[in-house]
N, C-alpha and C positions, 0 to 999 in steps of 0.2 A: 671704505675702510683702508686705512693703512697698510702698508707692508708688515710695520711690526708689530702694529695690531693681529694681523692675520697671523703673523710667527708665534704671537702668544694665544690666542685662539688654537695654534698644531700645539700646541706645550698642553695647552688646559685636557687636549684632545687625547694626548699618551697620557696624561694624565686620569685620566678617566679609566683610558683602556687598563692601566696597571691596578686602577683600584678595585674595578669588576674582574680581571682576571684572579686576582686573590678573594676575592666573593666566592668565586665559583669553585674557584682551586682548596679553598677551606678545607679543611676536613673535620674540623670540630665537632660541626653538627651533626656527623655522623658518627663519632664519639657519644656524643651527647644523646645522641637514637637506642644508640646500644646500650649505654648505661640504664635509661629510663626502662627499653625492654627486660633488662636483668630486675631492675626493682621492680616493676609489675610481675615477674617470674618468682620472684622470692616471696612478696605478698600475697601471690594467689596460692604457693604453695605453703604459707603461714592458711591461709583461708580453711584448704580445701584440710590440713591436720585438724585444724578447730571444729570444721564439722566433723570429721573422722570420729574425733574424741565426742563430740555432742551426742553424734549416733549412736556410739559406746553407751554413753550413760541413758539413753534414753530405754535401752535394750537393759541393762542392770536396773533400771528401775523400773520397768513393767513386770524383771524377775523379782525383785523387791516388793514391790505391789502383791505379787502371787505368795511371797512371802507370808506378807503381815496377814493377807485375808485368811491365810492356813492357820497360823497361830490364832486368829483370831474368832476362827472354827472351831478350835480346839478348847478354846477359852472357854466361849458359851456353852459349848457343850459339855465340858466336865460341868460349868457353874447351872445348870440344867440340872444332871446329875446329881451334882451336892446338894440342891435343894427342890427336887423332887424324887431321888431313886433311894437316896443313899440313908435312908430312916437312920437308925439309931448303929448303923454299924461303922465305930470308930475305925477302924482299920481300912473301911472304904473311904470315910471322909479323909482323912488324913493321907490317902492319897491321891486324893482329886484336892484336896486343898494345898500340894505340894506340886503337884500336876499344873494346875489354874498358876501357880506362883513361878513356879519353871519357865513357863509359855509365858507368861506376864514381862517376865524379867525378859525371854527373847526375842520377844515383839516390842520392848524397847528400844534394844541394841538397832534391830531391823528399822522403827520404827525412826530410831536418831542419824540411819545410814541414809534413809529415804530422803529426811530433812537437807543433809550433806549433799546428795546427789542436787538438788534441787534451788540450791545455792549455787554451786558446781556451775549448773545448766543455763541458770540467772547468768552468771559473770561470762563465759562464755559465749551464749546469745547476746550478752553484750561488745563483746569482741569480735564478734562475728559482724554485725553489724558497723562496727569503726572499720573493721578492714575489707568490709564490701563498700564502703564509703570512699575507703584509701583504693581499691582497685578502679574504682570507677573514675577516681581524679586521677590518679596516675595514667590510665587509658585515655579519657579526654585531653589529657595535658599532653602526651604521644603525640594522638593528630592532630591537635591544635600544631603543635609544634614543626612538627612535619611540614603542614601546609604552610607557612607562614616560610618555614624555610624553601618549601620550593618555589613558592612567589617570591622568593628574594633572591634566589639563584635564577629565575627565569627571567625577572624585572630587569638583573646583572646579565643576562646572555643579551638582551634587546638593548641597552645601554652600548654594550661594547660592541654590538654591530654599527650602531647609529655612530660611536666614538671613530671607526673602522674607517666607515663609510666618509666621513667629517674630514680625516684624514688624508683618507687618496683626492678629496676635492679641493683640501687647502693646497695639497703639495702641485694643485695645476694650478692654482692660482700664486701662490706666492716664488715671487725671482729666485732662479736659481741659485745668486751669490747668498741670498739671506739663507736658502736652504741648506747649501753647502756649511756656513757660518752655523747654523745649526744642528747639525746633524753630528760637524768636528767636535760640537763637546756636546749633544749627547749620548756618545761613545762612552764617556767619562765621567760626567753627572747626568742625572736622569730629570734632574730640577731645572733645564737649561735659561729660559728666558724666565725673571721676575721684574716685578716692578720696582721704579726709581720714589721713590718717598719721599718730598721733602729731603732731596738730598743722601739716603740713605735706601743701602740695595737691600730690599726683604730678601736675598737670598742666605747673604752672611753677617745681615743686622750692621754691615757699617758704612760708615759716611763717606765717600768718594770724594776725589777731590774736583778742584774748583776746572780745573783742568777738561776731567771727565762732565761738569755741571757745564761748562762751556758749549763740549761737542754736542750735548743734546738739545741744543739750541737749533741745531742744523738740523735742517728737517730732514725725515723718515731715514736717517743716519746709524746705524749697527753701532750698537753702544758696548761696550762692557765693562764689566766694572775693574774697579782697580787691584781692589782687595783678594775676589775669587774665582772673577773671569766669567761670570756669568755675563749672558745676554742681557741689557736692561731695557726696558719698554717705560717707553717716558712723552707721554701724549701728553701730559698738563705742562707746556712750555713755560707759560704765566705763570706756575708756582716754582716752577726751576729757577726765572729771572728776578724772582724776588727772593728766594733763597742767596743767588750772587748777589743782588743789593744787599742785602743785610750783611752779607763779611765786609 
């Protein structure tokens, strides 16, 4: 391998190490941890109201229940009365027939509150059920999350040892001038060596001159560009010399 093949292999190498060290350095996902904790907080505390209230009404209608069967004691047994005790004396029927009408009408009211509750209890237990649905995805969605982030921060810790490691063995293998040559501008860009193109430095997208097309003729030769002084790495010689034929 080349000299400055191996100077862009150290390039790709800091490159690597800046991209995992911002991996690691994130904090987003930790952001993102918290948030998901508050909205699993907020929906289990939506949950835990909805049962609150269920229980409520489950307790007012067992008192409700105790209710209607009272009136509905009271029903039969005046309607007993009126039409077995109560012979011919108007004064009694007329108050068991006012009686029975009383209780009638409040074992409606009771009976339409039962209905009510029971409706109530329906939409409810259906809410209950969406939002043990929503806890249980929100909770799974937590650790999925979680683990997927620390395999990717840990994937990013083993990356940037191996980039590390890549690092200290190129710098014993590649010549001190080429190292010094790069090391002076990556002081200043961090993008230092790119590739020559067809004539053209992928670092600031433009076309060198014939001058600079020349030098890289010369082999394993420290090239830069004209335009932003970057390092240019230029193995394919054959497309360099037919780019100078064509001007």
């Amino acid at each position: 391998m080349s000299n400055m093949s191996l100077l862009y292999e150290l390039q790709n190498s800091y490159n690597n190490v800046e991209e995992n060290k911002k991996i690691i350095k994130d904090g987003a996902h930790l952001y993102l941890l918290r948030k998901m904790k508050v909205e699993f907080g907020e929906c289990k505390n939506k949950y835990n109201e909805k049962v609150k209230i269920i229980n409520a009404l489950k307790d007012d209608y067992a008192e409700t229940s105790r209710e209607l069967k009272e009136f509905r004691d009271k029903i039969d047994k005046d309607e007993f009365a009126l039409y077995n005790n109560s012979s011919n004396d108007m004064k009694s029927i007329n108050a068991l027939q006012k009686s029975i009408k009383n209780n009638k009408a409040k074992h409606k009211i009771v009976e339409d509150s039962a209905i009510e509750h029971l409706e109530k209890e329906e939409k409810l237990n259906i809410d209950i059920e969406n939002l043990k649905t929503e806890l249980i995805n929100v909770k799974n969605n937590f650790y999925s999350y979680k683990k997927d982030t620390s395999e990717k921060i840990e994937n990013a810790k083993i990356k940037l040892e191996i980039a590390n490691k890549n690092i200290e063995k190129l710098q014993k293998l590649i010549p001190e001038n080429y190292l010094k040559a790069f090391y002076s501008k990556y002081e200043h860009k961090k993008n230092v060596v790119v590739k020559l193109t067809n004539g053209i430095c992928e670092g600031c997208k433009m076309k060198v001159s014939a001058m600079t097309l020349d030098e890289a003729t010369k082999k394993d030769n420290i090239l830069y560009c004209d335009n932003c002084g970057r390092i240019l790495i230029y193995e394919d010689i054959k497309k360099i010399k037919t780019t100078k034929k064509a001007k």
